[in-house]
N, C-alpha and C positions, 0 to 999 in steps of 0.2 A: 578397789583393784585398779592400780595404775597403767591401762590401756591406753595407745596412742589416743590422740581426738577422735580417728575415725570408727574406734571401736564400738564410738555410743550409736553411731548412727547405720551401723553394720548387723547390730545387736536389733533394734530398733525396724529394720529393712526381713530381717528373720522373724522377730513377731507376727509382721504386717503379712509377709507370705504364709505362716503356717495359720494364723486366721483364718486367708482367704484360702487357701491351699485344700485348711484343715474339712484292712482285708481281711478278708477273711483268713483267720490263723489257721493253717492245716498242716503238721507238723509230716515232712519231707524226709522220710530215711532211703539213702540210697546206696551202693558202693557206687566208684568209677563204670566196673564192667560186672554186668548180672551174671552168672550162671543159667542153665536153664532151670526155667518153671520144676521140672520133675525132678532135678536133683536134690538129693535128700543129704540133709547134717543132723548131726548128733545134737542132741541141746540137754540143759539140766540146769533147770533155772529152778529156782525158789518161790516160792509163795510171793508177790510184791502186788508193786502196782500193774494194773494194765498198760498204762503206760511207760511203764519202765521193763515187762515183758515183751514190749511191740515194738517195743528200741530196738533190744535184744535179737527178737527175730530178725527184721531187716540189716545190723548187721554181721550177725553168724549167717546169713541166707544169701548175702549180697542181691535182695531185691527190693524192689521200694515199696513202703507201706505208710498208706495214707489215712489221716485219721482228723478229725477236727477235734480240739483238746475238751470242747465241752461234752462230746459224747462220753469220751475216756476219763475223762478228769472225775477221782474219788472213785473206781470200780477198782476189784481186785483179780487178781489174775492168780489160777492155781498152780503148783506145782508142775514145769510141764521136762519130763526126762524120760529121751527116747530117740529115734533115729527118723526122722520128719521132713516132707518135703513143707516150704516156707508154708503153704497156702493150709496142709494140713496141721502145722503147729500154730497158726495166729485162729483158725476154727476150735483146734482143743482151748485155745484160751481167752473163745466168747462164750467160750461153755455158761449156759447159767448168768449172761451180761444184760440178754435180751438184743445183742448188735448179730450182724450178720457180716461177712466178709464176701465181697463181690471180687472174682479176681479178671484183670484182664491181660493182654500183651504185657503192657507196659508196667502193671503195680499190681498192689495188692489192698484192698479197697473198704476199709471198715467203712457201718451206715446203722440204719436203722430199717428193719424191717421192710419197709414199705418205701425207702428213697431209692432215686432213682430210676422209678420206673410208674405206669398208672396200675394200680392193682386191679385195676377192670378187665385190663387189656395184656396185662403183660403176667409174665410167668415169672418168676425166681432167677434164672437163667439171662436174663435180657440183659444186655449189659451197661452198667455205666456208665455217664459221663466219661470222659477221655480224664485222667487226670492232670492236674498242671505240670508242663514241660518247667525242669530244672537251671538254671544258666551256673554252670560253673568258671570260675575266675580263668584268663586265657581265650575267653572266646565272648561274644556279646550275643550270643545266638542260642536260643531259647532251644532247649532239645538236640543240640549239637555236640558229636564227637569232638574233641581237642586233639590235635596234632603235638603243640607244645606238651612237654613232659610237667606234669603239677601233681605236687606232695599234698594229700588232706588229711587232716590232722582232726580227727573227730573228736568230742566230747569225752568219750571214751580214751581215746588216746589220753588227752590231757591229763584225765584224771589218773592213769599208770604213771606218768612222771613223776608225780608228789609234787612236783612244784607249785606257788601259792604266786607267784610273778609271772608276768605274759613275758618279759624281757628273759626270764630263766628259760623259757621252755623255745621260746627262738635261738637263743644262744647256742642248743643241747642241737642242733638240726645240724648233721655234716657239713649242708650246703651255705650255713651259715657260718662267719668270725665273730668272735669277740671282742676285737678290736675296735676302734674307730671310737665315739662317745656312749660308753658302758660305763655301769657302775665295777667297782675293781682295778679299771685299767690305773694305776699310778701316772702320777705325775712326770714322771722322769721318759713314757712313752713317748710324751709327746716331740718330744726332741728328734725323734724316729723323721717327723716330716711327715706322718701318714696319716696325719689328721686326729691321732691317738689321744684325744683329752677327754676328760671328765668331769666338768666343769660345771654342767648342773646335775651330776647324777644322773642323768636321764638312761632312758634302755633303748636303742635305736637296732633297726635290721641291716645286717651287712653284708649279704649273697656273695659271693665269688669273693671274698675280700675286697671286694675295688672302690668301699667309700659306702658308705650311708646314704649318700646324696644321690646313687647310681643305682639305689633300688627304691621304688614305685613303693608308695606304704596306704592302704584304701583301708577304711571302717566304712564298711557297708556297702561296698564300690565307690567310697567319695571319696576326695583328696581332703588332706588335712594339710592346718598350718604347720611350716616347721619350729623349731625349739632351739631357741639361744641362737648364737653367732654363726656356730655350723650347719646349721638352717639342714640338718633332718629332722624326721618323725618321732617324737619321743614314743613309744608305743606305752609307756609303763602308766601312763595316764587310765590305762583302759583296765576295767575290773576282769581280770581273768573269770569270775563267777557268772560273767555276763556271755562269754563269745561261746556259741553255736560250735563253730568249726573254724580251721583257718585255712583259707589254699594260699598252697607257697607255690608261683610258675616259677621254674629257671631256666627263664628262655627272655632274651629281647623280646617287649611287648610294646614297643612307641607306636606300632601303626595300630593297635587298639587303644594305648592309655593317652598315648605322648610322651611328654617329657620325662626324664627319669629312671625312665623301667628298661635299661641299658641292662642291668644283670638279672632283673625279674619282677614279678608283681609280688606281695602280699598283701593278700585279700582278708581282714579278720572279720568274720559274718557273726551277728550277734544275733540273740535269745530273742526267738518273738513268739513262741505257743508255751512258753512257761505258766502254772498253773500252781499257785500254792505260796505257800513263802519258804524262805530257804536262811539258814543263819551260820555262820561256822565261822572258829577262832582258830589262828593258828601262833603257836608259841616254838619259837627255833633257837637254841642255843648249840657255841661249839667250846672248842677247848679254850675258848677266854674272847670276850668280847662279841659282837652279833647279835645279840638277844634281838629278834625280831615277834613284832605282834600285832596281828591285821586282824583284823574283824569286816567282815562282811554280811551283809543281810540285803538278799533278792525275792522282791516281792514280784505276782506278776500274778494275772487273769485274763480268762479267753472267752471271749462270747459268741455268736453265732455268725457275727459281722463283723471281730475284729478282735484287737488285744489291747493289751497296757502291761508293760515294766518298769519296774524301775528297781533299781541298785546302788548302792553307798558302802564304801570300800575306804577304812583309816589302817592304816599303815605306820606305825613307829618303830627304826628299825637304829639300831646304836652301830658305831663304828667299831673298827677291828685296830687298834693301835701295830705297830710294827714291834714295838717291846713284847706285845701279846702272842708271839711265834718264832720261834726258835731260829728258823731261817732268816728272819732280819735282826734278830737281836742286836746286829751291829749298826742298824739305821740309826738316825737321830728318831726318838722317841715319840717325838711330835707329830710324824707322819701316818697315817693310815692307810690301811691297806682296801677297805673297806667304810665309806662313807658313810656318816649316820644319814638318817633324813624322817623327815614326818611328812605323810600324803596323804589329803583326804580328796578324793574322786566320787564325784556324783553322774551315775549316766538313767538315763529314761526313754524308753521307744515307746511310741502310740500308733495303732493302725485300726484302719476304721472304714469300711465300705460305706460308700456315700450313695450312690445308687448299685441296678445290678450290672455297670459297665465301666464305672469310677470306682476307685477308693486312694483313701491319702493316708499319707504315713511321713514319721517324723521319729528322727534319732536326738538329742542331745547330750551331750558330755561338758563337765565341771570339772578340771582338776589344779589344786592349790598345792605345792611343794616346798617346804624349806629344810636344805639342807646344807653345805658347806665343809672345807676345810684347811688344813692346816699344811705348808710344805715347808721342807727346809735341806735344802740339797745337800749340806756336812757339818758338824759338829759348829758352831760359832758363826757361819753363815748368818744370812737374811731370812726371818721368818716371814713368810706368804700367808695373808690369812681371809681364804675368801666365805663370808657367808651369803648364800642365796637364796633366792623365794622367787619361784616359778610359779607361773599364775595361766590356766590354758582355758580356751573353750570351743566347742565345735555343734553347728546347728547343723541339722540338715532335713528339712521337709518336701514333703516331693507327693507325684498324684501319679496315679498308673490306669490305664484307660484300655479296656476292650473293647476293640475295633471290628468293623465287618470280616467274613473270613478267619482265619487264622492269624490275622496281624492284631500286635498290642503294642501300646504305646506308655513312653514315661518323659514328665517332666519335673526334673530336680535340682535344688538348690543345696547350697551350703554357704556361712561364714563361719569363718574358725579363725582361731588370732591365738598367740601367746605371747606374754612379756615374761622377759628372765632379767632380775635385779641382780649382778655379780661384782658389787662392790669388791677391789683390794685394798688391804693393810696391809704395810710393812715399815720398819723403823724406820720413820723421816718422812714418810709419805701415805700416799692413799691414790687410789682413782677409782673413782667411781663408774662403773659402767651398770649400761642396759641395753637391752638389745630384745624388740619386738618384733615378730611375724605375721602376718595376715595374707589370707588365702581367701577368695568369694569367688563362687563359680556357678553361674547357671546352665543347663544341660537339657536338650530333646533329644531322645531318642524313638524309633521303632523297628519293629520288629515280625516277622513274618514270614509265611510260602509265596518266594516272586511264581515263580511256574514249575514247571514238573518237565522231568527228562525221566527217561523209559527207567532209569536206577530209581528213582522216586523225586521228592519234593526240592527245589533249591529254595534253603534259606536265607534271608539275605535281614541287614541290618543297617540303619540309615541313621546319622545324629550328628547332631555338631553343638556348640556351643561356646562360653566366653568364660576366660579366667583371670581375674586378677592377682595380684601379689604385690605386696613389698615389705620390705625389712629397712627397719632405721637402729641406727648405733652410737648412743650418747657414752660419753666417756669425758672427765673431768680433765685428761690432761692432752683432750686433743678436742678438736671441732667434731662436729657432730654430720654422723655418715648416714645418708639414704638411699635409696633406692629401689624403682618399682617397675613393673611392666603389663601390661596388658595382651593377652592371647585369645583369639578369635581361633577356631579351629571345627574342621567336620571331615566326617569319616564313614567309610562305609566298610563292610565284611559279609561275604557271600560263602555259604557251604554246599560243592555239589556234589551229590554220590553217584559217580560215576559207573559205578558197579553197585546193582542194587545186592542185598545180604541175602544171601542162599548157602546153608549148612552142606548142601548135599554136593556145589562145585567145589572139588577140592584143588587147592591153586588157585583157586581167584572168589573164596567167600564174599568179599567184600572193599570196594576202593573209594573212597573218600578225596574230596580238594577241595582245599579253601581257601581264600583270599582273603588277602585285607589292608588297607589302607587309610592314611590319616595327612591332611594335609591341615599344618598352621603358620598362624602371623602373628611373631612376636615383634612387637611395639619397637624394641630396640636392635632385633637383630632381622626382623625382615623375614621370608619364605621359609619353608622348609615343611617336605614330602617326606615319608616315610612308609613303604608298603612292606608285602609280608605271605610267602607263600605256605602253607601245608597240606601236607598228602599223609594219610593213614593208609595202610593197604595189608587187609586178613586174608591172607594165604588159607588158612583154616580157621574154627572154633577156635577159640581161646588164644591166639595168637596175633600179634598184632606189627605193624613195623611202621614206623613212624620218621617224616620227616620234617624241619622247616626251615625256613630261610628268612632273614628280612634285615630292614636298618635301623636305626636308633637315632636317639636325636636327644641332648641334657644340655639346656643353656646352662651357662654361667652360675654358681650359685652368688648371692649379693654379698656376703661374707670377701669372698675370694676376688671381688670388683672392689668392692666399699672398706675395706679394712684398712685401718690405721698403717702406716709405715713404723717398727718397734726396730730399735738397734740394741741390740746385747753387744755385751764386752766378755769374752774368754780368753784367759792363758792360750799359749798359742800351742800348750800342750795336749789342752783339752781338747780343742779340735785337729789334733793329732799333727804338731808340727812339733821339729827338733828348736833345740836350744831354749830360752827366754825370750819376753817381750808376751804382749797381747794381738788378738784378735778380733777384729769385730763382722758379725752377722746382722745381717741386715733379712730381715722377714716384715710381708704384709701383704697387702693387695696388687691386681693391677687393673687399672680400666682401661687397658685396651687388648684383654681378653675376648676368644673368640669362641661358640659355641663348640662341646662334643662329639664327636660324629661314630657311631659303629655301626658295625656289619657282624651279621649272628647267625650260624646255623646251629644246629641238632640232627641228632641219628640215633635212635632208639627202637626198642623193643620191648613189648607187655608181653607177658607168658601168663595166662588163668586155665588151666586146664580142663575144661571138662567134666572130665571124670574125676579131678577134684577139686572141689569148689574151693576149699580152705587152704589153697595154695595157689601165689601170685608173687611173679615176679620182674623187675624192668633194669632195664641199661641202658642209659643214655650216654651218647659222647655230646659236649659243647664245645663250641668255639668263638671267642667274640674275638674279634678286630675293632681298635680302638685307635683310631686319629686325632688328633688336639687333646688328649688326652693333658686336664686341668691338673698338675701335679707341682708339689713343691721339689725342686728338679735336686738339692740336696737333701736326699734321706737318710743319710748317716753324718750329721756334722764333725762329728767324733775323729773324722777319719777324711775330711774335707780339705785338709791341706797335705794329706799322703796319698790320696788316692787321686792318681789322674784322670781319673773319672768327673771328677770335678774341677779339674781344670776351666773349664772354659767360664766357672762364676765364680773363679779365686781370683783377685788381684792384687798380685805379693806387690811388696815396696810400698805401697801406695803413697801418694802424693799429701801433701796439705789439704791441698784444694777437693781432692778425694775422700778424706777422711770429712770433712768441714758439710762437704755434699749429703754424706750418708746422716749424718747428726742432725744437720738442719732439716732434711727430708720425715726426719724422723716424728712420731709424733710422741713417744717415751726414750728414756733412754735405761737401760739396766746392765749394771755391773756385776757380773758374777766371777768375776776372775778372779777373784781373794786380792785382790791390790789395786794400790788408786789409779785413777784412770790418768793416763799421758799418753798424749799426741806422739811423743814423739817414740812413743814403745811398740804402738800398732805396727805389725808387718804386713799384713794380713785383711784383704777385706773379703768377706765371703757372703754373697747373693743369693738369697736363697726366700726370694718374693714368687708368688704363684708365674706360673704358666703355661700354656699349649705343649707340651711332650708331643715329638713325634710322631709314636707310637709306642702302642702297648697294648701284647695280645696274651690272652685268658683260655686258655684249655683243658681239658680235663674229663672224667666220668665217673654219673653218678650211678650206681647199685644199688638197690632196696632187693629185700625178701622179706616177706610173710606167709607163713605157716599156720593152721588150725588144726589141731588135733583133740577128737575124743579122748579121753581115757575112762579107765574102768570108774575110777573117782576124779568127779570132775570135768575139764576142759584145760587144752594147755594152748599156747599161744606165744608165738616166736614171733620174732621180726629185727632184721638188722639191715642196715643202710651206711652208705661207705662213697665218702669223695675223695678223688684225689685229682690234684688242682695242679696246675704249672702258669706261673704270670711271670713274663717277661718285659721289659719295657729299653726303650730307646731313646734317651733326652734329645738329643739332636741329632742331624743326618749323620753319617758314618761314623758317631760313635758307639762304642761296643755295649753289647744287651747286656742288661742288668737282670740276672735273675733274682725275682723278689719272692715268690714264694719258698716255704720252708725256710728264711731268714729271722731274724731277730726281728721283734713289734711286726710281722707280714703274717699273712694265710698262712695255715700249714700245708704240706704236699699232701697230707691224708689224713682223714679225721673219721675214727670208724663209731658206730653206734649199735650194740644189740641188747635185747630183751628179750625175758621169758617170763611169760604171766600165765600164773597154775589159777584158774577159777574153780570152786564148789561150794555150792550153797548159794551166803550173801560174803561168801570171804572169798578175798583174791589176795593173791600176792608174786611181787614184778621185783625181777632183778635186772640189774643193767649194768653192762659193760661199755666205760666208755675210753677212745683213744685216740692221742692224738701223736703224730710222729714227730722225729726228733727233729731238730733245725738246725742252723749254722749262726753263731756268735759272729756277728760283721763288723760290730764294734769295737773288736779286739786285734790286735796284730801281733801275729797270725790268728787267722780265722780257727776258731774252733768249735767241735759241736756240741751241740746242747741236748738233754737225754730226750726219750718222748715221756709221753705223760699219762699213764693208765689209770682210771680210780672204778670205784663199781659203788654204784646205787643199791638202796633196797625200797621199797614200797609195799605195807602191810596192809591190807584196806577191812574192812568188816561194813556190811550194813546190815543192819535190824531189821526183822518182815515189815515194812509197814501195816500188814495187819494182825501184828504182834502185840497182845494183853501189855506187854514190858516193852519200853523203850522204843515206840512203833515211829518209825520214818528216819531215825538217829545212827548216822554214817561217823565210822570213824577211823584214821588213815594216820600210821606213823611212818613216817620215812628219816631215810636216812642216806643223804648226797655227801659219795664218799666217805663210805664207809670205814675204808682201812687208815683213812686219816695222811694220803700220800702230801707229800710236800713237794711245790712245782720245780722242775727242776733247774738245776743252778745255768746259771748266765751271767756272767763275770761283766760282759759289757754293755746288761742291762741297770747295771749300779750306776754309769758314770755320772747320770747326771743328780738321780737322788742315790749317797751313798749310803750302801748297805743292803740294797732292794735288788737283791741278785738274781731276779729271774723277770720272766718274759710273763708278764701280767694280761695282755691279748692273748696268751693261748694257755694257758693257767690262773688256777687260782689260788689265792691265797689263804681265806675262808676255812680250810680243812674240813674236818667232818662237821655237818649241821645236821643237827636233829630236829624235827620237828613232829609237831602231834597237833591234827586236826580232827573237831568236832563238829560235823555240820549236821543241821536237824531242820526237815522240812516238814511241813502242816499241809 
């Protein structure tokens, strides 16, 4: 594996700590908001395991139930169908275990007989240990309500989607694009300016549409290195068989993460009380080309002081040719719509109490990718032909510490690095490139009750730490690009409840405030504070109203500093001028870019009723305000010498000496204009290198609902979620806003998502409806618009009793994405640059209907 020099010694630095470094697993079901203790649900669950019935309860109950896996692990759990408050349905199903359930405020408490209490002295009745308070993503405070609005995406959920990729199932989230470095997006995106390339395959998160690089991406709370030139998160490294849960914030989070978390955090929380081994294959075909086939096998054991996992996950998935679908048939043949690729990913968690006030734990991840391809923008053109091999890894060990009081403490490490080899071919040439990442951070934090106000306890959270990073970029026909920086930083967040929680004052149940802040020093850009207010406030039970406020802060990514200077050659028609002659465009870096800056609030509301418990609902409004916002300031080249919009980085006539500048600057030169290049044909230079944009502001609101309903057979289960987005942007002072969402390669203005999942027995089955709205062709002159895009899912799922004579523990799940086989719709001025590829590949796909059928069988 060809890692920079310093990867051996990075590698090397993570051994030596999880030695000296080197919990107890107690598996944690919770919702967001509990109902009460005595509210009763319908349930009708099957013969399984106990643990996969005590899932179940916690969450059809939305309460928490705690269990340690070696009690649970191998017991079975009977039949339980009936109308049950939580605490009386997890007692019907110790029936006959020899465990007992102890309930308190806060959870729901499986043991054994005689724990937690001395049987000399104590009664049956005594309660409890307190159980471990929760930290969810959004907040660093143990047991603490969130102001910011965050989507959790449970086990359960995942497995409704059918999806066999973590990149598919981000993608499928309203508050997510497709856009930016995805598998699917075409080549001819990229000319958009929005960063639209896919160039190692990879699957990256893109909240609000505003970049990859302006969402926070954490495996396990830690930052990871980025991927290839565009220096985001490849996430598709991670074995979907392995994540827990994932919380998505969409809210500004810098004054708890830092850098990056401008449109939000995602948190992917992985497996650590897994018990058993687990195996399943998944085979996908569609109407020609895709065959895809992952195997995975998740082993994993839990003991009385800790666990061990581990997971390995091969992926060969074949490309979608443009011939192979009726809507490009008039592409050149060579191009794909759908990149092949081969991935094999290794990841492993160990956790281990060392005393009864210590324990250490450790994540790592392995993943290896080659994949590559083919472009050719029209019939007799230059063939492009890039093949890749992505190489990643991520350590992360850490030790967590029970302190006097109520305060705990952690200290955690990572190194994570990737190299991407993206050599090109094309007739007459080559260049070679590579382009490596590296991320090392070490972290203290703590946590705890500072004092008490008459509402109850203020929690407060204390930690700072040291990050490094750099990315270098070798390329065969330019010098070789580096650069790195180093970040010191610390932070703190306080939660005070203001109004302690009383059901019975109605108008003022309950008021919550929290603060938070983060201040760092970046090596090359110097200072920078970022704080952060919110206020919860329950008028009544189940009601909630939420606000926050705070700043943001995304240095530079290195890409967008260190990048080659490249000059293209176009017909001066292509980029949308009259008459003959050529054009030349100048793209790449600048180093005397300036950091990010936003301002972000929110205003929402949680609705959980009461009186019933299987219905929940939220609306949040966003708003970011974006300054220096790093943007390539021509996003429609197409249309760059018609649109005075771009005026101020066109310069007609240009001179010798102007042309001679942009060449020699340059570090490639490529000609795509169909005709040999001549000085003196150029009219046209157009600039279109990174820089600070004015401004550019992001609003919008998001909707979810979920519904639970009994029926006579079964259990039924709704849920739909729905954004709709507006980004506007300002290149320079008094020139006129650019609306970019609902455009050609941009966000869409609304992207809607619902589902219905009928369960009985071990069979379920989930339909989904998904959509996204029409756009506007900006490519084309005159503007016109492009259709929206509906398609519907299915998801058939079956499992077998585990304590079934026949086929015991053997799940199996056909799905079918896109069903009716919709084709994306037509966009005349997403062809120009690869022709024939007439639609908007960021907000469709190409793919058609996939089948797939998966077998997983656990022991």
């Amino acid at each position: 594996m060809s890692f920079n020099p310093k990867s051996a010694r990075r590698l090397l630095l993570a051994g030596v700590a999880a030695s000296v470094l080197g919990c107890a697993a107690a598996p944690v079901l919770a919702a967001p908001s509990a109902p009460p203790a005595s509210a009763v649900q319908a349930y009708d669950l099957p013969a399984q395991s106990l643990e996969a019935s005590l899932q179940a309860v916690a969450l059809r109950s939305g309460r928490a139930v705690l269990a340690r896996s070696n009690l649970v692990a191998g017991k079975g759990a009977p039949p339980l169908k009936g109308d049950y408050t939580a605490a009386e349905a997890v007692r019907t199903l110790l029936a006959g275990s020899g465990l007992k359930v102890m309930e308190t405020s806060d959870a729901l408490i499986v043991r054994q007989p005689d724990e937690g209490r001395d049987p000399a002295t104590s009664s049956p009745d005594v309660a409890a240990p307190a159980p471990p308070e929760v930290t969810v993503t959004g907040t660093r405070l143990r047991g603490a309500g969130v102001a910011a609005p965050v989507n959790i995406i449970t086990r359960t959920d995942i497995e409704k989607t059918g999806y066999t990729e973590v990149g598919d199932l981000i993608r499928s989230l309203p508050e997510d694009w497709g856009g930016g470095q995805n598998p699917g997006v075409v080549p001819g995106a990229a000319i958009s300016g929005a960063g639209n390339q896919n160039t190692t395959n990879a699957s990256t998160v893109n909240l609000r549409g505003l970049g990859a690089d302006a969402t926070l991406v954490l495996l396990d709370s830690q930052r990871m290195a980025a991927d290839g030139d565009f220096q985001a998160v490849d996430i598709s490294v991670i074995p979907l068989a392995a994540i827990q849960r994932v919380d998505v914030v969409t809210d500004g989070a810098s004054a708890l993460y830092g850098s990056d978390a401008v449109a939000g955090v995602v948190n992917f929380i992985l497996r650590k009380d897994f018990s058993g081994a687990q195996f399943s294959e998944t085979g996908g075909a569609t109407e020609g080309g895709g065959l895809e086939q992952d195997y995975n096998a998740l082993v994993g054991t839990t003991w009385s002081t800790g666990h061990a996992l581990a997971s390995v996950e091969y992926l060969d998935q074949q490309e979608i040719y443009t011939s192979q679908r009726a809507f490009t048939s008039g592409a050149t043949p060579v191009n794909a719509l759908l990149d092949p690729q081969e991935r094999l990913s290794l990841f492993g968690s160990l956790g281990q109490d060392l005393t009864s006030w210590a324990s250490f734990h450790m994540d790592a991840l392995y993943s290896q990718r080659e994949t590559g391809y083919l472009w050719q923008g029209a019939p007799g053109s230059t063939i492009y032909r890039y093949p890749t091999n992505v190489q990643s890894y991520f350590v992360s060990p850490g030790l967590d510490f029970t302190l006097p009081g109520s305060w705990t403490a952690s200290l955690n490490g990572t190194a994570s690095a990737s190299h991407d080899s993206i050599p090109l071919f094309f007739q007459g040439g080559s260049n070679l490139t590579a382009a490596a990442n590296a991320s090392d951070s070490v972290e203290f934090s703590a946590n705890g009750d500072a004092f008490h106000l008459p509402g109850g306890a203020v929690k407060l959270a204390l930690g700072g730490g040291w990050l490094a990073q750099s990315f270098e970029l070798t390329q065969s026909v330019a010098a070789p690009q580096s650069a790195s920086r180093q970040v010191g930083y610390a932070f703190g967040e306080a939660s005070a409840p203001l109004v302690a929680p009383d059901e019975t004052r109605l108008g003022l149940n309950a008021l919550d405030l929290s603060l938070a802040g983060r201040i760092e020093h970046y090596s090359d850009f110097g200072w920078t504070a970022n704080p952060k207010v919110g206020l919860r406030y329950q008028p009544i039970p189940g009601l909630a109203l939420r606000a926050t406020w705070g700043t943001s802060f995304k240095a530079p990514q290195f890409q967008e500093e260190a990048l080659p200077l490249f000059a293209y050659l176009y017909s001066a028609a292509q980029l949308g001028g009259g008459g003959g002659g050529t054009a030349l465009l100048g793209y790449g870096g600048n180093a005397d870019l300036k950091p990010e800056r936003a301002t972000s609030w929110t205003a929402g509301v949680d609705w959980s009723p009461p009186q019933d418990p299987g219905l929940s609902a939220s609306a949040t409004y966003f708003n970011i305000d974006y300054t220096d916002r790093i943007v390539q300031p021509v996003a429609n080249p197409f249309v760059a010498l018609s649109d005075g919009l771009y005026t101020p980085f066109v310069t007609r006539n240009p001179t010798s000496a102007q042309i001679a500048s942009v060449l020699d600057g340059a570090s490639a030169f490529y000609n795509l204009s169909g005709m040999a290049y001549d000085p003196g044909q150029v009219g046209a230079i157009v600039e279109d290198h990174y820089l600070n944009a004015t401004s550019q502001t992001v609003q919008g609101v998001d909707v979810s609902l979920k519904q639970h309903v009994a029926l006579p057979l079964g259990t039924l289960d709704a849920a739909a979620g729905a954004t709709w987005l507006h980004i506007a942007q300002k290149l320079l002072p008094g020139s006129p806003e650019q609306i970019l969402s609902g455009t050609l390669f941009n966000a869409p203005t609304l992207r809607f998502r619902g589902s219905l999942t009928w369960v009985y027995a071990g069979l379920s089955i989930t339909g989904t409806l998904n959509y996204v709205s029409p756009e506007t062709d900006t490519n084309v002159t005159p503007q016109v618009p492009i259709g929206s895009w509906t398609t519907v899912d299915g998801v058939i799922n079956y499992r077998w009793d585990p304590m079934a004579p026949h086929l015991p523990g053997l799940e199996t799940s056909l799905a079918v994405i896109n069903l009716f086989d919709r084709a994306p719709p037509f966009a005349k001025g997403a062809g120009w640059e690869t022709q024939g590829v007439d639609f908007d590949s960021t907000n469709a796909s190409g793919i058609g209907r996939f089948v797939s059928l998966t077998l997983k069988q656990r022991f």
